[in-house]
C-alpha positions, 0 to 999 in steps of 0.5 A: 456331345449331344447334337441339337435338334435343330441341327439334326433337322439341318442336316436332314433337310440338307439330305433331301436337298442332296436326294432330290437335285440327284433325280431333278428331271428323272422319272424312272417310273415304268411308263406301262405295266411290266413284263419279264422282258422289261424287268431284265431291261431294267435291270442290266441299265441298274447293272450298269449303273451300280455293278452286274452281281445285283438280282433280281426275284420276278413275281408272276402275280404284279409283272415286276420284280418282287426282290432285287438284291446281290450287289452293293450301291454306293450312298448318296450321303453319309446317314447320321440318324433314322431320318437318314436312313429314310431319305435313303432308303425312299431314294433307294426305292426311286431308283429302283423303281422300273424293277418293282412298280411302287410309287414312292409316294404311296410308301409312308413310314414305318420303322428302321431297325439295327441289325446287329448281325456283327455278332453273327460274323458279318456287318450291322445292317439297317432295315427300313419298312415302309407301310404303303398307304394310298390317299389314307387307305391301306394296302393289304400287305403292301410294304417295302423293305430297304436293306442298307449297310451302316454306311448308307450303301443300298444292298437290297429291296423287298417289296410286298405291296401293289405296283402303278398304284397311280391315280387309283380311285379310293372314293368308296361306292358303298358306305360303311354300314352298308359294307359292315351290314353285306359282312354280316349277311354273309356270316350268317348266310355261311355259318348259320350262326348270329353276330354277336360282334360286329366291328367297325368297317375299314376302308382297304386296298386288297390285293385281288386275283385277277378275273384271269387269275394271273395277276394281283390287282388292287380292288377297294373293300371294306373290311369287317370282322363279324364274331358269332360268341356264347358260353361254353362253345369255341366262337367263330370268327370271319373277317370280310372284304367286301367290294366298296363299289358293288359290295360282293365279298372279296374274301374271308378268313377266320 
């Protein structure tokens, strides 16, 4: 029997219902910027919570964990759809948030997919993605992937993106011409070649080296492909990141 769509908007609305009275009062976000010491802190009160086989990766380059996996939490509903699956796995990277740093409301969604892994002589899985976005400007890289088995239970997060992303300035210094004009200099001052195609700039958060070089940090940029093309030669091609607010180049690649 098919299910309406309003009663699938019920029911899932009823899940965050059920998502948000479970965290009402909590703020397990990390109250200053992780170290090795607090991600283990962190992740024996986890343990506590949810079983001691969980794990986790530490990434030198944020100062929080980049895996955390190995065990099995225990689902606050059972999913009946994809919109489940979100609402769990969006739950799933608040709980875990002392671990790896994200701000949950900078994660917007991307996909959930089946993993047909029964065939492979385990059980299906659902992975969900999420893209992580600050006030419209993208994170370079930055996702977090949610593994969870078909019943909702929590088995792993993965993240890519950027942590204590709150209150991050994105108003840009430099406009987009002027960030689309820095790139093009560069090409030519680098290549000694003319653009014969420049792209429209897009406002981005890269993931920086620090001025130490030991950490990742978030730098706001323009990014600008610039293409040199004639008849009978292999073009070249750079794509830029140019710093919105003092406009030197961040990066390039071709």
């Amino acid at each position: 029997m098919c299910t309406s769509p309003l009663r699938l908007l019920s029911h899932s609305l009823a899940c965050v219902l059920l998502v948000s009275s479970a965290f009402a009062g909590e703020d397990p976000a990390p109250t200053r910027r992780s170290d090795a010491a607090q991600v283990a802190s962190n992740l024996e009160q986890w343990r506590d919570q949810h079983g001691s086989n969980w794990q986790t990766v530490y990434d030198k380059s944020t100062g929080t964990a980049r895996f955390v996996f190995g065990g099995r939490a225990k689902a606050l509903f059972a999913p009946k759809s994809d919109a489940d699956f979100f609402v769990l796995a969006r739950a799933a990277v608040l709980q875990t948030r002392g671990m790896h740093g994200l701000d949950p409301a900078s994660l917007v969604e991307s996909s959930a997919t089946l993993l047909p892994l029964a065939a492979a002589g385990t059980t299906d899985k659902m992975s969900v993605e999420f893209r992580q976005i600050v006030d419209g400007v993208p994170v370079l890289s930055g996702f977090a992937n949610v593994l969870m088995d078909m019943q909702g239970n929590l088995l792993a997060v993965d993240t890519t993106g950027l942590p204590f992303l709150e209150g991050f300035a994105t108003r840009p210094s430099l406009s987009a011409e002027e960030g689309a004009g820095r790139a093009s200099s560069e090409f030519v001052r680098t290549t000694g070649e003319i653009p014969t195609t420049i792209s429209s700039a897009e406002l981005v958060i890269e993931q920086a080296p620090s001025e130490a070089g030991k950490l990742r940090v978030p730098r706001l940029a323009w990014q600008v492909e610039v293409r040199a093309e004639s008849d009978g030669s292999v073009p070249t091609a750079f794509v830029y990141r140019v710093d919105a607010l003092d406009g030197s180049i961040l990066s390039s690649q071709t």
